[in-house]
VEXVOMAR-158213 format. One record per atom (N, C-alpha, C): residue in one letter; residue number from 1; z, x, y; atom name. Coordinates in nm, 2 decimals, decimal comma, always signed. Atoms other than C-alpha are relative to their C-alpha. Example, Ala and Ser with C-alpha at 12.3 -4.5 7.8 and 13.67 -1.06 7.14 Angstrom:
# residues 2
{atom 'A'; 1; {+0,00; +0,09; -0,12}; 'N'},
{atom 'A'; 1; {+0,78; +1,23; -0,45}; 'CA'},
{atom 'A'; 1; {+0,00; +0,09; +0,12}; 'C'},
{atom 'S'; 2; {+0,00; -0,09; -0,11}; 'N'},
{atom 'S'; 2; {+0,71; +1,37; -0,11}; 'CA'},
{atom 'S'; 2; {+0,08; -0,08; +0,11}; 'C'},
# end
This chain:
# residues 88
{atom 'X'; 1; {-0,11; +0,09; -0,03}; 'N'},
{atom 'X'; 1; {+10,27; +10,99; +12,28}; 'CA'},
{atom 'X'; 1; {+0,09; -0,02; -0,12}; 'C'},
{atom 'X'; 2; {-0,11; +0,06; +0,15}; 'N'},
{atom 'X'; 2; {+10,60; +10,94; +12,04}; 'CA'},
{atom 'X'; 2; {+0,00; -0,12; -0,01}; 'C'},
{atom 'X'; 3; {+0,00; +0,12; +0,08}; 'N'},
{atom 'X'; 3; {+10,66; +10,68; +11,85}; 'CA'},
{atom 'X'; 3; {+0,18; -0,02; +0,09}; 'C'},
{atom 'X'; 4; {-0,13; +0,08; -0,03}; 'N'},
{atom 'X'; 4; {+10,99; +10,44; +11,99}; 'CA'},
{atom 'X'; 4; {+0,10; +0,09; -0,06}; 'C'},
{atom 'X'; 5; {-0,04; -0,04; +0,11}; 'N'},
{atom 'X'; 5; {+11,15; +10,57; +11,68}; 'CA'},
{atom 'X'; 5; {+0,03; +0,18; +0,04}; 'C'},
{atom 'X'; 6; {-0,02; -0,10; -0,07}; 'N'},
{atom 'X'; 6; {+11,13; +10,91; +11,79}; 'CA'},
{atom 'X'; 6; {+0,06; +0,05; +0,10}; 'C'},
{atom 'X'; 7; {-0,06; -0,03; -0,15}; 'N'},
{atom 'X'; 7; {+11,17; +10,93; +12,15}; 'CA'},
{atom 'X'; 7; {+0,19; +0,00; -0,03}; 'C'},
{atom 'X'; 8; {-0,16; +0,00; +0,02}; 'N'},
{atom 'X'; 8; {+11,54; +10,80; +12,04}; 'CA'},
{atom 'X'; 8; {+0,03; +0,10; -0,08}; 'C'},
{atom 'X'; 9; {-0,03; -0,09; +0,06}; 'N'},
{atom 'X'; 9; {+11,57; +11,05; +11,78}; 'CA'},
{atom 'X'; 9; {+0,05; +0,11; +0,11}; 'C'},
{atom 'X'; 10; {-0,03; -0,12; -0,07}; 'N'},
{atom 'X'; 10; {+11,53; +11,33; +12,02}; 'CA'},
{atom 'X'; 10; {+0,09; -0,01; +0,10}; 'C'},
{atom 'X'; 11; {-0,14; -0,01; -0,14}; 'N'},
{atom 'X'; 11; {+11,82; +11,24; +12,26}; 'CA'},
{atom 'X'; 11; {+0,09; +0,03; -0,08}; 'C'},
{atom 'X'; 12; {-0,13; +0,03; +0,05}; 'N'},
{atom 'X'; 12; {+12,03; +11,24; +12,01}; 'CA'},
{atom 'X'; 12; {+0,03; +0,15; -0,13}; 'C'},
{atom 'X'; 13; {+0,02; -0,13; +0,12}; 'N'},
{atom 'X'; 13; {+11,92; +11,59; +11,78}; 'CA'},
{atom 'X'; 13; {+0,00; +0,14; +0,10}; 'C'},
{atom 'X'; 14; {+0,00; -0,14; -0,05}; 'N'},
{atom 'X'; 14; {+11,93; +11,98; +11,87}; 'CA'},
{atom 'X'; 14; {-0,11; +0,01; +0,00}; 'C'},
{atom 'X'; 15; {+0,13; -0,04; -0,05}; 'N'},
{atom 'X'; 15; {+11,64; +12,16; +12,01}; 'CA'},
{atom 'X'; 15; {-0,06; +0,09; -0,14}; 'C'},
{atom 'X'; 16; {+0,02; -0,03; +0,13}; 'N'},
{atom 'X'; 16; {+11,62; +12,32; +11,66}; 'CA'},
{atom 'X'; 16; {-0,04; -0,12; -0,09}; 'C'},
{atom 'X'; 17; {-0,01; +0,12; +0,10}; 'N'},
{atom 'X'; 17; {+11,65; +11,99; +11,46}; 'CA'},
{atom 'X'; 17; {-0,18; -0,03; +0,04}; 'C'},
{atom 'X'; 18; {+0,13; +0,02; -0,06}; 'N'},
{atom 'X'; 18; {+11,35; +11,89; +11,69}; 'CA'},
{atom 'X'; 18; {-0,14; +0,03; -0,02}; 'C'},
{atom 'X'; 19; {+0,12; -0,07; +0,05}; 'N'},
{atom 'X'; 19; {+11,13; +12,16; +11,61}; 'CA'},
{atom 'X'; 19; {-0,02; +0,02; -0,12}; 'C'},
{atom 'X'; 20; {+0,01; +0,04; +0,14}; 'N'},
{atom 'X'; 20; {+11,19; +12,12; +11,27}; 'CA'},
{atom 'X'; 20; {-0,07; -0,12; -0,04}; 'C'},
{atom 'X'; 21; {+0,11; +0,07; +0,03}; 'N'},
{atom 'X'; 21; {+11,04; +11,81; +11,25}; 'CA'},
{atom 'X'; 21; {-0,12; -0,05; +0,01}; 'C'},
{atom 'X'; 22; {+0,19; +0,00; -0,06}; 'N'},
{atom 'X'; 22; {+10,71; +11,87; +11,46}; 'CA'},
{atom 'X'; 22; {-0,04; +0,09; -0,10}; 'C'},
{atom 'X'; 23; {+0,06; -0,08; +0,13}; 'N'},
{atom 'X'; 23; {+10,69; +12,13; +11,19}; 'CA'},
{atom 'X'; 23; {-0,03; -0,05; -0,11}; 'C'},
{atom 'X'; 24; {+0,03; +0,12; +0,16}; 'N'},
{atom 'X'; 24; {+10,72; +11,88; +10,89}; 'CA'},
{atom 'X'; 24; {-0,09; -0,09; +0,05}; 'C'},
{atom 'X'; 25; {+0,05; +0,13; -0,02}; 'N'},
{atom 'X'; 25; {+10,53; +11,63; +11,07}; 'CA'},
{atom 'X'; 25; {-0,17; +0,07; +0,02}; 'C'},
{atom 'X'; 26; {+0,08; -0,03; -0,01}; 'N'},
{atom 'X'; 26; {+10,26; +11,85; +11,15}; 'CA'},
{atom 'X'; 26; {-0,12; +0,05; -0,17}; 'C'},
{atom 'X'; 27; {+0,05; -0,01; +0,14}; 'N'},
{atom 'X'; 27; {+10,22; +11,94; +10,75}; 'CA'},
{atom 'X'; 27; {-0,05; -0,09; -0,09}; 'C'},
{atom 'X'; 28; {+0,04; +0,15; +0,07}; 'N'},
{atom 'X'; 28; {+10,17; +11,61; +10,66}; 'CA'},
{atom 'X'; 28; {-0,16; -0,02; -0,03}; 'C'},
{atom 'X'; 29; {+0,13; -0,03; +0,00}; 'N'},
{atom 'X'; 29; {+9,84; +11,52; +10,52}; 'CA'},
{atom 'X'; 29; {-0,05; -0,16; +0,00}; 'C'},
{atom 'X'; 30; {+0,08; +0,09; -0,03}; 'N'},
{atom 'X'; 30; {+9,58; +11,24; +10,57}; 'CA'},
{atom 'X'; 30; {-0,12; +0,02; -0,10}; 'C'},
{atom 'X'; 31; {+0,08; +0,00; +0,11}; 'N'},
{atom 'X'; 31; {+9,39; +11,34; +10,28}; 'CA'},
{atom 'X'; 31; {+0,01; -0,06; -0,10}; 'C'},
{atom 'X'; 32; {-0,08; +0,07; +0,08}; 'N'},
{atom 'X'; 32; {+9,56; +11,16; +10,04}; 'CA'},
{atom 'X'; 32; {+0,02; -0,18; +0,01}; 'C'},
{atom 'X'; 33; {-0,03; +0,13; -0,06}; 'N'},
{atom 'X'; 33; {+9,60; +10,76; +10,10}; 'CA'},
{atom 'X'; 33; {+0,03; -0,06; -0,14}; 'C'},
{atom 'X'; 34; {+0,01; +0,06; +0,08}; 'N'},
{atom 'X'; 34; {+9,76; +10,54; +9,87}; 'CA'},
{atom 'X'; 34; {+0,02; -0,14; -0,01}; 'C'},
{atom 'X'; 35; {+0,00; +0,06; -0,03}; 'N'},
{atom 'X'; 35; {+9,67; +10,23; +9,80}; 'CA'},
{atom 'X'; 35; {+0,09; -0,14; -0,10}; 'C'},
{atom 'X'; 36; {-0,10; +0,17; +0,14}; 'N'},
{atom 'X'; 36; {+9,90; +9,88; +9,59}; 'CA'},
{atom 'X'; 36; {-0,08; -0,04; +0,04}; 'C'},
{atom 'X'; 37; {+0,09; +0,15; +0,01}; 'N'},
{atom 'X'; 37; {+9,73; +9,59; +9,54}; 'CA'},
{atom 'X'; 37; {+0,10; -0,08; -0,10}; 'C'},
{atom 'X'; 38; {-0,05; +0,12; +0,07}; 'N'},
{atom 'X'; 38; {+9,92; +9,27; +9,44}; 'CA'},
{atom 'X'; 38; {+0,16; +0,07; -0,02}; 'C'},
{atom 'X'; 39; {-0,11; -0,08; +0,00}; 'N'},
{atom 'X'; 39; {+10,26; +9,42; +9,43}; 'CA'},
{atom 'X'; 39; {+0,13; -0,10; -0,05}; 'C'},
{atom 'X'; 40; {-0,12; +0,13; +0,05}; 'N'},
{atom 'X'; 40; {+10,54; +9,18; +9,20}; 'CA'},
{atom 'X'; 40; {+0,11; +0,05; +0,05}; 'C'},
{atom 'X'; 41; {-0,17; -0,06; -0,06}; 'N'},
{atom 'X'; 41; {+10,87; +9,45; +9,30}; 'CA'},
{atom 'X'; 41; {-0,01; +0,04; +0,05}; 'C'},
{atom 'X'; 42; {-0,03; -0,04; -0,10}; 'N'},
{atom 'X'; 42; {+10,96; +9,50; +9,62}; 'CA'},
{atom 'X'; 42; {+0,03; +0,16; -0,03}; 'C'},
{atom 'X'; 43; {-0,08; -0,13; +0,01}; 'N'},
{atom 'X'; 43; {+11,18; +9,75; +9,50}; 'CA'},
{atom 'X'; 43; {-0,07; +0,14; -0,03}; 'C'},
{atom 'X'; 44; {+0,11; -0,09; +0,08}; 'N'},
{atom 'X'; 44; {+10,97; +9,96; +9,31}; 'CA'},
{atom 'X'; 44; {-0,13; +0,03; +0,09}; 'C'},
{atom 'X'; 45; {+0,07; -0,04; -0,13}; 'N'},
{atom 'X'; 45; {+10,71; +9,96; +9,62}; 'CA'},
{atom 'X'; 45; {+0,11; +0,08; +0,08}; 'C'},
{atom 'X'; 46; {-0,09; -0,08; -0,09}; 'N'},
{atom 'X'; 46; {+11,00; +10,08; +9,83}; 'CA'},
{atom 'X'; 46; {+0,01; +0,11; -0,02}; 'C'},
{atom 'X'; 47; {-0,02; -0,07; +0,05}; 'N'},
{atom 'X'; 47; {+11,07; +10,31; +9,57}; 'CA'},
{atom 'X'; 47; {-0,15; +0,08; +0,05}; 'C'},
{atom 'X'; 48; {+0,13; -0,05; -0,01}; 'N'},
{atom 'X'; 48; {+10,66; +10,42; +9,59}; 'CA'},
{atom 'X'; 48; {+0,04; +0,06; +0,13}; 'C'},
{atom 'X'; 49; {+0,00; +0,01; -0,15}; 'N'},
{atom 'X'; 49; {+10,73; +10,45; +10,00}; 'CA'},
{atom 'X'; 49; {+0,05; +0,16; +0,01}; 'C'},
{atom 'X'; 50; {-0,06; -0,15; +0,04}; 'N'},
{atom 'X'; 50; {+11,00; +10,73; +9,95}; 'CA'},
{atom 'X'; 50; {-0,08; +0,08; -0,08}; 'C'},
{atom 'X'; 51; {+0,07; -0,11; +0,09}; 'N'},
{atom 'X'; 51; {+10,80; +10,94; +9,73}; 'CA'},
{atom 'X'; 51; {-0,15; +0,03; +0,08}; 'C'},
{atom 'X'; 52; {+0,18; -0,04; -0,06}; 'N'},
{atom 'X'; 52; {+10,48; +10,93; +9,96}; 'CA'},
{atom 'X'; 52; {+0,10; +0,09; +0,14}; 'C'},
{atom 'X'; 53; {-0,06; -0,06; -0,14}; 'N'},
{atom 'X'; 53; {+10,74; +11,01; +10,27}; 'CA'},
{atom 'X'; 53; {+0,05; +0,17; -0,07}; 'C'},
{atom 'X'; 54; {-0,05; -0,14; +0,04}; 'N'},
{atom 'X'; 54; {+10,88; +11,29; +10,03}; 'CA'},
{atom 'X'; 54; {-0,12; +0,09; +0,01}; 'C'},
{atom 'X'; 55; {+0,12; -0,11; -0,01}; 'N'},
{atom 'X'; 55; {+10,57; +11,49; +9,96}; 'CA'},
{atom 'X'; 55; {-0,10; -0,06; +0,11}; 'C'},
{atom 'X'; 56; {+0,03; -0,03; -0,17}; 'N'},
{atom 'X'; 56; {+10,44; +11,41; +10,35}; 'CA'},
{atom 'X'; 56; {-0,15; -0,07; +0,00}; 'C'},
{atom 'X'; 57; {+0,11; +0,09; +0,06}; 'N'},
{atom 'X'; 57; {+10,16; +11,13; +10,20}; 'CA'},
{atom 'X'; 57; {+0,01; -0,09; +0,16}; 'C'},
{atom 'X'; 58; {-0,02; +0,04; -0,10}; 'N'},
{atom 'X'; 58; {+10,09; +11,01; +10,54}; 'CA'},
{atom 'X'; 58; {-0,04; -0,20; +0,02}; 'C'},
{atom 'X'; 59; {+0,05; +0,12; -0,02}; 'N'},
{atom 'X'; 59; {+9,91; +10,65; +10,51}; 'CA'},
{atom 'X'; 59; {-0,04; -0,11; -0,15}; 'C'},
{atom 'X'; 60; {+0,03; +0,04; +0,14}; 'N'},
{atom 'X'; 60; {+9,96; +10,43; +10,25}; 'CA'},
{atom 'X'; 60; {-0,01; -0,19; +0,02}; 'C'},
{atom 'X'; 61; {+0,10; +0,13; -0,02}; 'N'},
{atom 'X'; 61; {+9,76; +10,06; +10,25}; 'CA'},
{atom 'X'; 61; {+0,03; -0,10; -0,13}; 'C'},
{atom 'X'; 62; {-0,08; +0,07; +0,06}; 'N'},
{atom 'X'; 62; {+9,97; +9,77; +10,06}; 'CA'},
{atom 'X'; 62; {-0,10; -0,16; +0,00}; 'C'},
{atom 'X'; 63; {+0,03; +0,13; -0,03}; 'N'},
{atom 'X'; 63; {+9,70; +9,48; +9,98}; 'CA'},
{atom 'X'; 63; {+0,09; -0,09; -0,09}; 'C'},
{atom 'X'; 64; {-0,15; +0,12; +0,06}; 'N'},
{atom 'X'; 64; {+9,92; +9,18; +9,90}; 'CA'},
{atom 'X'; 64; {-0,09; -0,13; -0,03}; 'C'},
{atom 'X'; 65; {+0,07; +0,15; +0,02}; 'N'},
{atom 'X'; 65; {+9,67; +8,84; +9,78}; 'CA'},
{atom 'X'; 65; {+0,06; -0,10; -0,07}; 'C'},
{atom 'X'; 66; {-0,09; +0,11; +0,01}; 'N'},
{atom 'X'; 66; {+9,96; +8,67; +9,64}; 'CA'},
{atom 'X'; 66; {+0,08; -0,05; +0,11}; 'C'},
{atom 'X'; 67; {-0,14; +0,01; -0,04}; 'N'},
{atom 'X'; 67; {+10,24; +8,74; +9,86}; 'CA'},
{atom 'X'; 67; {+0,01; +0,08; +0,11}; 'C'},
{atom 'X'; 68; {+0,01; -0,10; -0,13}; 'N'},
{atom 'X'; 68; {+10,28; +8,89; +10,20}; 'CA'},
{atom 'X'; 68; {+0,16; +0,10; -0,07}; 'C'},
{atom 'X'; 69; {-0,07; -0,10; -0,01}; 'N'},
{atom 'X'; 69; {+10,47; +9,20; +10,14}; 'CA'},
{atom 'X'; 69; {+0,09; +0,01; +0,10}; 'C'},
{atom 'X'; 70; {-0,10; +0,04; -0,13}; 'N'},
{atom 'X'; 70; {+10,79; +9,25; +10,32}; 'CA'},
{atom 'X'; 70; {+0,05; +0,17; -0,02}; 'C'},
{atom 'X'; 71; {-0,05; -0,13; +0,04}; 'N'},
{atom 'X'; 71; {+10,94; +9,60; +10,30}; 'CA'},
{atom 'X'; 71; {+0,17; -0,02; -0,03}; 'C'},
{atom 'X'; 72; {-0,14; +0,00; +0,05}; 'N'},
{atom 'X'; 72; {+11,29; +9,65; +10,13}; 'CA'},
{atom 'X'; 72; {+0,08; +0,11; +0,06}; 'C'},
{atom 'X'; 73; {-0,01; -0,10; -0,06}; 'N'},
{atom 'X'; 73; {+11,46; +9,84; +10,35}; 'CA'},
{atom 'X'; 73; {+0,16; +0,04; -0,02}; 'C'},
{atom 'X'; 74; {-0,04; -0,04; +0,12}; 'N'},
{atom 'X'; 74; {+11,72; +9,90; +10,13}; 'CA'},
{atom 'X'; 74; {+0,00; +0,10; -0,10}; 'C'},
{atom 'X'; 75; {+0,03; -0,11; +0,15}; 'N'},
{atom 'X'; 75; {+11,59; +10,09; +9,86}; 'CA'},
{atom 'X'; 75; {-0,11; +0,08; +0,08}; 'C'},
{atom 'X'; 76; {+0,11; -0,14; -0,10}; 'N'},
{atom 'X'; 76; {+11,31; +10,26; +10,15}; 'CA'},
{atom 'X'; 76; {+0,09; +0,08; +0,05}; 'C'},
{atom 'X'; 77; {-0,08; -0,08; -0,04}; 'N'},
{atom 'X'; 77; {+11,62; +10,38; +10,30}; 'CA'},
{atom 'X'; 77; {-0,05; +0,09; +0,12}; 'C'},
{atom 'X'; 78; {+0,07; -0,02; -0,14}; 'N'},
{atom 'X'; 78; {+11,42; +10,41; +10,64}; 'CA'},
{atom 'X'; 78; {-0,13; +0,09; -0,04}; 'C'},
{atom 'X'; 79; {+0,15; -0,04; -0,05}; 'N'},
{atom 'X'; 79; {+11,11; +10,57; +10,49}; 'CA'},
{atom 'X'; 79; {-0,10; -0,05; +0,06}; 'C'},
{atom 'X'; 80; {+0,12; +0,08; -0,06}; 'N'},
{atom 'X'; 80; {+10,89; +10,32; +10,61}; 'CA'},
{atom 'X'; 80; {-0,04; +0,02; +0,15}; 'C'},
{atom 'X'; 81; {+0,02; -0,07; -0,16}; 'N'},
{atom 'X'; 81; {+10,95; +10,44; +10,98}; 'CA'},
{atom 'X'; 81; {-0,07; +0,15; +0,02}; 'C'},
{atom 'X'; 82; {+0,07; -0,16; -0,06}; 'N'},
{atom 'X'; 82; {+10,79; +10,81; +10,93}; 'CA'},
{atom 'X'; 82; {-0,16; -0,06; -0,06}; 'C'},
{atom 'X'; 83; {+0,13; -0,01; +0,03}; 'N'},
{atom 'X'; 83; {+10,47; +10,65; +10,74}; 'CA'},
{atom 'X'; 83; {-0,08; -0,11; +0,05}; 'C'},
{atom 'X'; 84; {+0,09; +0,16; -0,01}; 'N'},
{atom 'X'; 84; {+10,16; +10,43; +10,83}; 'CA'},
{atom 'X'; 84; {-0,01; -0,07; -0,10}; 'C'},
{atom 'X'; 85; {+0,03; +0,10; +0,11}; 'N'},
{atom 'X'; 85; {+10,19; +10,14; +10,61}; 'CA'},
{atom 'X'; 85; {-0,11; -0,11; +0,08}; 'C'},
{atom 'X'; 86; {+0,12; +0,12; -0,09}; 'N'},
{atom 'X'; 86; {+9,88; +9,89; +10,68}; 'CA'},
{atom 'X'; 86; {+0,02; -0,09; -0,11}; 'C'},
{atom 'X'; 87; {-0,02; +0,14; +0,10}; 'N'},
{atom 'X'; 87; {+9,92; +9,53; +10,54}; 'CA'},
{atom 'X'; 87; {-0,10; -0,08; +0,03}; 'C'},
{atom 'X'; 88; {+0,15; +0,07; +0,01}; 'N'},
{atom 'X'; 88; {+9,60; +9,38; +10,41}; 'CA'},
{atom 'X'; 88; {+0,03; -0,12; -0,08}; 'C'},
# end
């Protein structure tokens, strides 16, 4: 099943564009997880976000015991929609 996020994507991209990113998406790895804990700059998490979405870091787990974490979506610049972020 796609993701919301998806499904819309693909109305709107070429049958090329498409299979381009079942290709990237299927490279992605789950070996890898990274985890914050307590996190003072948004920014600089956001910044973290992009750099896990660049090299295809699939799930990355944000405990927050001060401060519920908010995503800056801003400076994620929509990475936050290709990866699993879990909020502990």
């Amino acid at each position: 099943m796609l993701s919301k996020n998806l499904e819309e994507l693909y109305k709107k991209i070429t049958k090329k564009r498409k299979e381009k990113i079942e290709k990237v998406s299927k490279e992605r790895t789950y070996y890898i997880t990274l985890v914050l804990e307590n996190i003072s700059n948004t920014k600089d998490t956001s910044a973290v976000l992009r750099t896990c979405e660049s090299f295809g870091i699939q799930n990355v787990h944000i405990i927050n015991t001060n401060q519920k974490y908010k995503v800056n979506k801003g400076v994620a610049i929509g990475s936050f929609k290709w990866l699993n972020i879990y909020l502990l």
